[in-house]
C-alpha positions as CSV (number, residue, x, y, z in Angstrom):
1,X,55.1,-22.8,-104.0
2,X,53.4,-22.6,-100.3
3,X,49.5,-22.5,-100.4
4,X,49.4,-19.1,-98.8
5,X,51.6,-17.9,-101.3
6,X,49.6,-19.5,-104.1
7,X,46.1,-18.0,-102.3
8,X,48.0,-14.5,-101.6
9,X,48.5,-14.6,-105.4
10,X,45.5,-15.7,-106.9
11,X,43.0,-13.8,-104.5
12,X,45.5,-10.3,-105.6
13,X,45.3,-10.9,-109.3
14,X,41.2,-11.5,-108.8
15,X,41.4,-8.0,-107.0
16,X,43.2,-6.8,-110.1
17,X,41.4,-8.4,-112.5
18,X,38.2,-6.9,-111.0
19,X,39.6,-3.7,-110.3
20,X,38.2,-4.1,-106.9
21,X,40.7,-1.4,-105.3
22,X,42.6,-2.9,-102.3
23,X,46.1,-1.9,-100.0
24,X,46.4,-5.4,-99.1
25,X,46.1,-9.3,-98.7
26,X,46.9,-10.9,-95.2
27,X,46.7,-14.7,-95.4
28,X,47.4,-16.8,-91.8
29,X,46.8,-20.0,-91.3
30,X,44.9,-22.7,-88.6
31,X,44.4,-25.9,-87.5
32,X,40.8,-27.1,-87.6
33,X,40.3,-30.7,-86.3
34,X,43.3,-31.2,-88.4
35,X,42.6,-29.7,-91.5
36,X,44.3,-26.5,-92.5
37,X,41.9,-23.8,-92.2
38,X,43.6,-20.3,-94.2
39,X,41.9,-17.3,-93.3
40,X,42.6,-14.3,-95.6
41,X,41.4,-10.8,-95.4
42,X,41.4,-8.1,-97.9
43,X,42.4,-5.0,-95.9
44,X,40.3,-1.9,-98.0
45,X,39.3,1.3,-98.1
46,X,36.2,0.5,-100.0
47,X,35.0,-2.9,-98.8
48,X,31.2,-2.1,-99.8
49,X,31.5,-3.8,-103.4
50,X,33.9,-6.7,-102.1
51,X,31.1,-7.9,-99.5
52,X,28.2,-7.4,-101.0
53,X,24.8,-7.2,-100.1
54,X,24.4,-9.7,-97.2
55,X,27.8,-11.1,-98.0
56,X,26.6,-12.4,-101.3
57,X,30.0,-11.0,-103.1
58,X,32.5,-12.2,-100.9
59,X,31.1,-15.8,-100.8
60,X,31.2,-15.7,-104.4
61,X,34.9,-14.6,-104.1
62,X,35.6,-17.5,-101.8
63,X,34.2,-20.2,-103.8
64,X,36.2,-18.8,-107.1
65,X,39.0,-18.9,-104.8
66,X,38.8,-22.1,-103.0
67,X,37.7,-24.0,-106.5
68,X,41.6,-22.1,-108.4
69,X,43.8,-23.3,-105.3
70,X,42.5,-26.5,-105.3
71,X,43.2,-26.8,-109.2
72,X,46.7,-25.3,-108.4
73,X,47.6,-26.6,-105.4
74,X,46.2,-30.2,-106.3
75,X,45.8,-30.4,-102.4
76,X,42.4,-29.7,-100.1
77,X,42.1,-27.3,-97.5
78,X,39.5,-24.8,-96.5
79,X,39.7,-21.2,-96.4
80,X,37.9,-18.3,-95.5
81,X,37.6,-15.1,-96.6
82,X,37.4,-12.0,-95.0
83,X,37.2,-8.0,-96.1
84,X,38.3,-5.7,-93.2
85,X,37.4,-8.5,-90.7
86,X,33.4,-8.1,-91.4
87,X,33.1,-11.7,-91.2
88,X,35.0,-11.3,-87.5
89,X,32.5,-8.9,-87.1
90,X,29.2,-10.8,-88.1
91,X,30.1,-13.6,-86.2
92,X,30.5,-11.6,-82.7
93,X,27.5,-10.3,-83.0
94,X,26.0,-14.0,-83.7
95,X,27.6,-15.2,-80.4
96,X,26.3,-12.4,-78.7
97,X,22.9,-13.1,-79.8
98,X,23.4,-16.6,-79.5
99,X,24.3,-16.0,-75.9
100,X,21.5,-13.7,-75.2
101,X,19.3,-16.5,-76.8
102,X,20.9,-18.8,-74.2
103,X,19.6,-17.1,-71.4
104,X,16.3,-16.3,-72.4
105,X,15.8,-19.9,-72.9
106,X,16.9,-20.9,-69.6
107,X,15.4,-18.0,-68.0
108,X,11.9,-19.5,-69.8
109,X,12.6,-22.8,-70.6
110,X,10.9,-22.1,-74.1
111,X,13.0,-22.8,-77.5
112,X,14.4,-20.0,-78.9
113,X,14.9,-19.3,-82.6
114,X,17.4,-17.8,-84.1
115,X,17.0,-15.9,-87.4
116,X,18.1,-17.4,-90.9
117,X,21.4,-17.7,-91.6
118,X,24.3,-18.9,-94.4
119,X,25.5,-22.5,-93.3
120,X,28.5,-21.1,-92.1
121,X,26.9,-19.2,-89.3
122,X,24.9,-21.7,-88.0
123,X,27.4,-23.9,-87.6
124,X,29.6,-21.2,-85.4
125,X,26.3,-21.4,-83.0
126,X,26.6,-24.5,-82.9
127,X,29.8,-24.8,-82.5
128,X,29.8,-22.4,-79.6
129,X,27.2,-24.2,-78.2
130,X,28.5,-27.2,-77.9
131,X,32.4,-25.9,-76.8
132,X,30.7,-23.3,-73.9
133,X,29.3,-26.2,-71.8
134,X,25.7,-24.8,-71.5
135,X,24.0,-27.8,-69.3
136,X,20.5,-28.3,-70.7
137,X,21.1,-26.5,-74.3
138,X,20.8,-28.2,-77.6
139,X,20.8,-27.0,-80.5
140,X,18.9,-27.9,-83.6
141,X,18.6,-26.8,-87.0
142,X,15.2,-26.6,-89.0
143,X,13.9,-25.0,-92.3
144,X,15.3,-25.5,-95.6
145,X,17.8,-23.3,-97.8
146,X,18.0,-19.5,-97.6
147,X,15.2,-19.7,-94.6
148,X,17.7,-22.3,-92.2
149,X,17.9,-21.2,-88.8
150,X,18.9,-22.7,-85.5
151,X,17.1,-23.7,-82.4
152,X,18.1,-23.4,-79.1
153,X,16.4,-26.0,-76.8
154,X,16.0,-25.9,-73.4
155,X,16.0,-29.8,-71.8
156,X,15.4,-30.7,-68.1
């Protein structure tokens, strides 16, 4: 069986099993750096209890998810889950205020910092950072655990 087939089928009879109500599964798949990135969102008219407060739920889900694939699959890959593409969402809005971070810190030429964030996010900044081609940014991050957050440097 294909591994979106096997995550299409485990992440539905979670649903079920939760009696998390849902319309849909949609699972496509990427290329990251040449792993195999699947990216599945739960379309649904009540996403509220799938995500969570802060996203807390649907990590959860993601983890239960990744940890049953890999047990059925007996391959590695990395996946990410979505509910109505709030994930998608979150992580414009960190670009946009990783971009409006940006050009305060040029604009000053203080370090900016950005608020905490799940490991996941910070690695989008700096990720975005690093594939923009802002001359004179770096990016750093400091803190431990729950209160990790990124830096934005300015250098000359």
């Amino acid at each position: 069986m294909k591994i979106e087939a096997v995550l299409k089928d485990t992440l539905e009879q979670m649903l079920i099993r939760l009696e998390a109500p849902f319309e849909n599964v949609v699972v496509e798949k990427e290329d990251q750096n040449g792993t195999d990135l699947y990216k599945l969102n739960i379309e649904t008219e009540d996403p509220s209890m799938l995500i969570g407060f802060h996203g807390e739920n649907i990590h959860s889900l993601q983890h239960l998810l990744k940890v049953i694939a890999w047990k059925k699959t007996n391959e590695e890959f990395n996946i990410l889950l979505d509910v109505d593409n709030y994930r998608q969402r979150q992580e414009e809005n960190v670009i946009s205020l990783t971009e409006r971070k940006i050009e305060l810190a040029k604009k000053t030429r203080k370090t900016q910092i950005l608020p905490p964030m799940s490991p996941y996010f910070r690695r989008v900044v700096h990720l975005h950072i690093a594939s923009a081609g802002h001359k004179n940014i770096k990016t750093e991050s400091i803190g431990d655990g729950d209160h990790r957050q990124v830096t934005i440097v300015y250098e000359d």
